[in-house]
N, C-alpha and C positions, 0 to 999 in steps of 0.2 A: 563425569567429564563432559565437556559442551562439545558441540560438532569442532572436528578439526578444519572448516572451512565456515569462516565469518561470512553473517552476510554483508559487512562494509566490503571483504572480499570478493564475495558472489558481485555485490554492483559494479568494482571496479572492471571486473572481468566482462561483465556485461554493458560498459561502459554507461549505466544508470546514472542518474544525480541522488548522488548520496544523500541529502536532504529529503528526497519523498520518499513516503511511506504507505503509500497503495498498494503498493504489492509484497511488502514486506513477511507478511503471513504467509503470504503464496511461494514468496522466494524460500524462507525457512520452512517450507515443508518440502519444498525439490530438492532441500540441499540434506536433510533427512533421509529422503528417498533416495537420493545417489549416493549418501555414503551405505547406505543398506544393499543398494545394488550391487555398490564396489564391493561390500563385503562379501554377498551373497557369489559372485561372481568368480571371485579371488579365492573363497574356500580361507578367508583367514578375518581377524577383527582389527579393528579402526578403534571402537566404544570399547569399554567395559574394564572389568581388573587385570585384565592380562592380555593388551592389544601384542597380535601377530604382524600386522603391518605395524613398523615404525623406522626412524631415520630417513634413507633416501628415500626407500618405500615409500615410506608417508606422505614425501615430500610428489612424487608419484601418483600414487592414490588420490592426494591434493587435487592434482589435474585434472586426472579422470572423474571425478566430484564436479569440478569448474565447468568440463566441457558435457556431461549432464547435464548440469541443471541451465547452461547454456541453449543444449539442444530442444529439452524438454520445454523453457521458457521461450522460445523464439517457434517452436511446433508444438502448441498445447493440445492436439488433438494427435492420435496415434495413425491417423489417417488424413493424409494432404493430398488433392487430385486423384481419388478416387485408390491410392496405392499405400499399402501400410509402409509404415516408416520403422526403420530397421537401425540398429545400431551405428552411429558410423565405425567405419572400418578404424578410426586412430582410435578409438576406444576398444576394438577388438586387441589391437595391438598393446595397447598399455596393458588389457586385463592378461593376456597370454604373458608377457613381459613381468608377471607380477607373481604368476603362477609359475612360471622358469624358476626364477631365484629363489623360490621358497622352498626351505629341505621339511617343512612342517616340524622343525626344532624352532630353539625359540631365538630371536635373534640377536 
């Protein structure tokens, strides 16, 4: 299965021009990396033969993916002004919000 978030998606979100291709490699590895975190995060699966997130979730998890590789692309270093950079808190929210609704059956 391919990442559940494109990256024509990732650019529109990050309001890019879809036509360049500079950071394209760079974009599809944040957006790798975020649905890895959202999984890792959430305690359920996005990838593979038996995704745990799916439907609204999904649709959810989506977001939390967008605003990722949002945060990550816009602060590439894990340290700005001398102060490490922390999750934002709407993505604390989504991943608690994701972990609520889940009975770890399958849905």
């Amino acid at each position: 299965m391919s990442e559940p978030v494109a990256l024509e998606d990732i650019k529109t979100h990050l309001r890019l021009d879809p036509g360049a291709t500079d950071d394209d490699v760079y974009l599809n590895s944040l957006i790798i990396a975020a649905r890895r975190m959202v999984e890792r995060e959430t305690q359920r699966t996005i990838v593979g033969p038996a995704p745990t997130i799916v439907d609204d979730d999904l649709e959810v998890a989506k977001h939390a993916i967008r605003l990722l590789v949002g945060n990550w692309y816009a602060n590439r270093e894990p340290v700005i002004d001398g102060k490490i950079v922390e999750l934002p808190h709407s993505l604390r929210w989504i991943f608690d919000g994701l972990l609520a609704w889940y009975d770890g059956g399958e849905d």
